[in-house]
N, C-alpha and C positions, 0 to 999 in steps of 0.2 A: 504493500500500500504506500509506503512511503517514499518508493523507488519510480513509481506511480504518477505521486503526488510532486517530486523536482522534476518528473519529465512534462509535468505539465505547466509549470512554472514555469520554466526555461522556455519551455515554447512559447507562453503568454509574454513574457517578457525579450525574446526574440521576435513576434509578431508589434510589442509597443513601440521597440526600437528601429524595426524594420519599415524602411519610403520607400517608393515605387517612384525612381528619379524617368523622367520622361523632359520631352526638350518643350522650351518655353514658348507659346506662340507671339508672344515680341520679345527677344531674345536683348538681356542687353549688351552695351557696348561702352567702351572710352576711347575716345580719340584724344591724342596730344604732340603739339607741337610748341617750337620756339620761335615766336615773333624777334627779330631784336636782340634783345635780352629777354622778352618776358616771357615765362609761361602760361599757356592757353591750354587748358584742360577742359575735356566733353565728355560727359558722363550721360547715356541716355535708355532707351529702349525702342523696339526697333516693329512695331507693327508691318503687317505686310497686307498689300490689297484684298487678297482672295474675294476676286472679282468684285467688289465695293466702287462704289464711285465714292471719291474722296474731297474733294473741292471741285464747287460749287452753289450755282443759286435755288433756292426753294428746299422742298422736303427731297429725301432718298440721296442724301449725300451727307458721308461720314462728319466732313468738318465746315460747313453752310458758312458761308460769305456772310459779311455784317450780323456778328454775334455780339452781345454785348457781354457774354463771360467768354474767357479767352482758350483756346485749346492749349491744354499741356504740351504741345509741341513733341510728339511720341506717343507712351503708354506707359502706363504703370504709375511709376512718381515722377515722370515727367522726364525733364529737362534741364542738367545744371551744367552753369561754365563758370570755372574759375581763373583770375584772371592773378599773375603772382606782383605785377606793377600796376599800377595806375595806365591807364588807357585812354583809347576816345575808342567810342563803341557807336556808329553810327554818326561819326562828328559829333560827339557829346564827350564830354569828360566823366571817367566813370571809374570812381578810387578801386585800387585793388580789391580781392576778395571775392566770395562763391553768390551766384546770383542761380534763381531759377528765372529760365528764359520759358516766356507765354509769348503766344503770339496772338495776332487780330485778322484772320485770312483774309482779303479781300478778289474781287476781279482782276485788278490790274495793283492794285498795292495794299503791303502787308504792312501793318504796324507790330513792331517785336520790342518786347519788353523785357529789362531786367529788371528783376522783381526781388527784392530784397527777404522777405520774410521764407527763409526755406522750409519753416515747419510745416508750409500745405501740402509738401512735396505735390500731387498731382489730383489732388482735389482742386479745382479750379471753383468750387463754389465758396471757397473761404475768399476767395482774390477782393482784393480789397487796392483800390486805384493809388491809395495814399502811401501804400506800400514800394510803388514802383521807385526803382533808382534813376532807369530815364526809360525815353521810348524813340523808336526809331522806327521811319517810315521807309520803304523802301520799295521798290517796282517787283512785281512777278516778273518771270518768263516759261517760256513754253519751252520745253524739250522734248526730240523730236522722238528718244526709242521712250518706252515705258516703264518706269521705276519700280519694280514691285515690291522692295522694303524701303521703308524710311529712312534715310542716310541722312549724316550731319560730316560735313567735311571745312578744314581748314585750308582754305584754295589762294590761288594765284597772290602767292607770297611774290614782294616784290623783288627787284635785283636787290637794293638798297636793306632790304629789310627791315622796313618801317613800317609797312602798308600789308594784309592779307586780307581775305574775306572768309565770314563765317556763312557758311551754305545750307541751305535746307533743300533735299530733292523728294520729293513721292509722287508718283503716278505722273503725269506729265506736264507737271512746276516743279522750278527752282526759281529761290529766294534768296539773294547775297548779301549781306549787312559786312559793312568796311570795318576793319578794326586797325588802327593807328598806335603806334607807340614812339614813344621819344626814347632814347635811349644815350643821347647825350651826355649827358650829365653822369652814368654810370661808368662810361667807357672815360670819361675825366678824371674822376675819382681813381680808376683803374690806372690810367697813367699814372695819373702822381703817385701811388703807393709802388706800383710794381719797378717805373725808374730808378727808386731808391733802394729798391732790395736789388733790382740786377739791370746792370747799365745796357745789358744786350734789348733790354724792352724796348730803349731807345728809337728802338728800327722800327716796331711795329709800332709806336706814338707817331715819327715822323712821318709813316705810312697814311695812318689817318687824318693827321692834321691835313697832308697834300689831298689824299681824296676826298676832304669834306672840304678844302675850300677855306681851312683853317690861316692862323698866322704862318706862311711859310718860311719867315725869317726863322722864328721858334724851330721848325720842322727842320730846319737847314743845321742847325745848331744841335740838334738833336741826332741826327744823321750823322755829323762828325763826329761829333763823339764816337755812336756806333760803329761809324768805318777805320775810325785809328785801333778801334779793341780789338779788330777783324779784319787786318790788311789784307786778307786771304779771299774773304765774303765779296764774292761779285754780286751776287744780290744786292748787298748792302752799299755799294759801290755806285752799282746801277741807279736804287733810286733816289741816290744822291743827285747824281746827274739830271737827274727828270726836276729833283727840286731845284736845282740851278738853274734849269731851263727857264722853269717855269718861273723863277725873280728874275730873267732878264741877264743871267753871266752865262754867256754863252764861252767865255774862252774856259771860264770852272767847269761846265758841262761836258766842254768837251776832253778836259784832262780828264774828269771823271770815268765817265764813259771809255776814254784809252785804257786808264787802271782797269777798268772791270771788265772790259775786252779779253786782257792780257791774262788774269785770272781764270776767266771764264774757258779760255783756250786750253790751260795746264789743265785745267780739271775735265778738259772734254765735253763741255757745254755747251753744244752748236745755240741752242734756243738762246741762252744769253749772247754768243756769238754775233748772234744775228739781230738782236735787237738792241745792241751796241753800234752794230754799224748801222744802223737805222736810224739810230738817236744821232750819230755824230753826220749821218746824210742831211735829217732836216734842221742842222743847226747853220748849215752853208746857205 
């Protein structure tokens, strides 16, 4: 009886413990990337058509044009994006930190919100207007194949890396909200700390000053340095030369440019090679 009695236990209590895991029908998802400096984090869930019409006007469509409560922007609890700097999110300025993103579908344009209070996660009936951090209007479009899960993508990062857009796709819209970051000020701070621990940073300070258009006196000053520690560094030779150019000492440019030739060659570097002689072609 008693031998009975733990084999029924055991069972009842492998039956308590025992789930029957099966796959989610909006399955979630995080997307991340680096703007900049900042991190842009998407945390979401991923509904799929099964044949639904999804936006649109009138009755028989999942997410109905001019709502005045907002779609969670997914399934489940929604929509969240954290941001690790201060941003501009739609040409708005919008302090760091985790926001849930609602949206307002419309025909031809969507108003998308950050919305501060995350405890609704995806109840949209607690949404409450006074909560929002900002709002951004922005244009639909039409895409031409068919989307049949809900995707959120971090798109067309710029060269500069200032500029990206946050994307909504389902069924046949997409919706792009701009996100901007300044990063300035971080890459400053960076110089100054990292020059004084190791003079080699030098090179990559006078780098940025020259491609942003900074003081290129400073930049020049900072390059020598760099180039006396590393008489060897044609690299560093190199865009010495490009900063002389660019203040107007064309005969400095072009010693430059000779040294970092002449390096370049010992070391078997046709690519420096070649755009050494290129530098000292358009200084004639």
């Amino acid at each position: 009886m008693k031998k009975v009695l733990a084999i029924l236990l055991a069972v009842v209590g492998f039956a308590s413990e025992a789930q029957v895991t099966m796959p989610q029908p909006s399955p979630g998802a995080t997307i991340s990337t680096v703007v900049g400096l900042t991190d842009v984090k998407v945390e979401y869930s991923r509904p799929k058509a099964k044949g639904r019409k999804i936006f649109g006007a009138g009755e028989g469509f999942l997410v109905p044009f001019a709502q005045t409560t907002p779609w969670r922007t997914g399934a489940n609890n929604g929509t969240s994006i954290t941001f690790s700097d201060d941003v501009k999110f739609g040409g708005m300025d919008v302090p760091k930190g985790s926001y849930l993103v609602v949206t307002f579908p419309g025909a031809t344009d969507w108003t998308v919100v950050l919305y501060k209070d995350a405890s609704i996660g995806g109840d949209m009936s607690k949404y409450n207007k006074a909560n929002d951090q900002t709002r951004a209007m922005v244009k639909s479009e039409k895409v031409t194949e068919k989307v049949e899960t809900f995707t959120i993508q971090i798109t067309d990062l710029s060269e500069d890396s200032k500029t990206a857009n946050l994307q909504f796709v389902w069924e046949n819209t997409s919706v792009k909200v701009p996100i901007a970051v300044d990063f300035d000020k971080k890459v400053m701070a960076s110089i100054e700390a990292s020059t004084k621990v190791n003079p080699n940073n030098l090179y990559n300070a006078a780098n940025y000053y020259f491609d942003s258009g900074k003081d290129l006196k400073q930049a020049l000053e900072w390059i020598t340095t760099a180039a006396a520690a590393r008489p060897d560094a044609f690299w560093i030779m190199y865009s010495k030369a490009k900063i002389q150019k660019a203040l107007g000492d064309k005969k400095g440019a072009n010693e430059s440019a000779v040294a970092s030739r002449a390096e370049a060659q010992k070391a078997s570097n046709m690519d420096y090679v070649k755009m050494n002689d290129d530098l000292v072609k358009s200084l004639k």
